[in-house]
C-alpha atoms as one frame of an Amber mdcrd trajectory, in Angstrom:
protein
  57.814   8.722  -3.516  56.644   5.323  -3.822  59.055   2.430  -3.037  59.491
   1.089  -6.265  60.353   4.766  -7.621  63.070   4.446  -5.107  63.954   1.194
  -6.039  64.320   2.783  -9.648  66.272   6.113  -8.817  68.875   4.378  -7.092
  68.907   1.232  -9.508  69.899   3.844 -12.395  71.694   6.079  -9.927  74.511
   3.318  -9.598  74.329   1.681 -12.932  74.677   5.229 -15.061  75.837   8.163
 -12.291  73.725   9.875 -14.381  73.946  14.075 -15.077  70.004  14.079 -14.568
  67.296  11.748 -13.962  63.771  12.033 -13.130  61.523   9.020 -12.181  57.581
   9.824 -12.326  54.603   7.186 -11.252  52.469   7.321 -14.432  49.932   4.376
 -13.343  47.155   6.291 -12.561  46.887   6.933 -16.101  46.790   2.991 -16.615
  44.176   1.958 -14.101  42.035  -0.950 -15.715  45.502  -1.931 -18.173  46.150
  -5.616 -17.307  48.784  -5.670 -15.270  48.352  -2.331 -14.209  48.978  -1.383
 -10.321  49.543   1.288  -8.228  53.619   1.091  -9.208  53.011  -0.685 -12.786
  53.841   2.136 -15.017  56.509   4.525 -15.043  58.550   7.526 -17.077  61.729
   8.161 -16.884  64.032  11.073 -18.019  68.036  10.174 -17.735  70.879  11.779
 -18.997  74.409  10.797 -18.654  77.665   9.680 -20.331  76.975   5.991 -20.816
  74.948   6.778 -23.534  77.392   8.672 -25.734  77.581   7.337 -29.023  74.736
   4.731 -28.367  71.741   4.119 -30.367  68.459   4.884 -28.575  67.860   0.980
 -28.580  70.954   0.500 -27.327  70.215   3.079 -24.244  66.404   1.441 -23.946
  68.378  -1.551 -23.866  70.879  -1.066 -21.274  68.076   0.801 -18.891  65.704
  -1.997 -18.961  68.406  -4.324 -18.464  69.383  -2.430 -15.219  65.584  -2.418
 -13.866  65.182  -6.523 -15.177  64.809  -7.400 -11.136  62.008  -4.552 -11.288
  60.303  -6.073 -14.154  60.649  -9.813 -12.612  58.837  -8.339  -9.676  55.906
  -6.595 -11.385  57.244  -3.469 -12.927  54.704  -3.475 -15.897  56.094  -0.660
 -18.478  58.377   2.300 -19.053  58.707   5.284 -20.899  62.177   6.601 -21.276
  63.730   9.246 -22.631  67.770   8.132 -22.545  70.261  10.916 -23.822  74.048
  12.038 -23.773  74.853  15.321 -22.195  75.865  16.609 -25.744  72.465  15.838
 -27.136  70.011  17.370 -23.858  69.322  20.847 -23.099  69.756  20.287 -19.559
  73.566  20.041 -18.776
């Protein structure tokens, strides 16, 4: 785990206590982008009870406003996949 996946899992950990979150490096896939690094590009799968009743740009919202130090510092993109427990298959 890289240190800015860390960063991120416990960055989303504390802002959401989410029911299930995943954090994968997807940069390799960006070599050559501009702004592309080693820990430039990321995915992220989070589930949890903040997002009830929210619209997905809402949730996009509120998780990139929880990584903005992350982004100040470099963070270059993220995928995300935000959803309530009522709406994933996983809880």
């Amino acid at each position: 785990m890289t240190p800015r996946e860390s960063r991120i899992l416990a960055l989303l950990t504390t802002t959401f206590q989410p029911l299930h979150l995943t954090v994968r490096n997807s940069s390799a896939g960006h070599r050559g982008h501009q702004g592309a690094s080693t820990e430039s590009h990321f995915d992220v799968h989070i589930v949890s009870d903040t997002f009830t009743g929210m619209s997905r740009i809402a949730r996009h919202r509120e998780v990139n406003a929880a990584l903005k130090s992350l982004f100040d510092e470099g963070l270059h993109a993220l995928t995300i996949v935000a959803m309530s427990p009522e709406e994933s298959p996983l809880s």
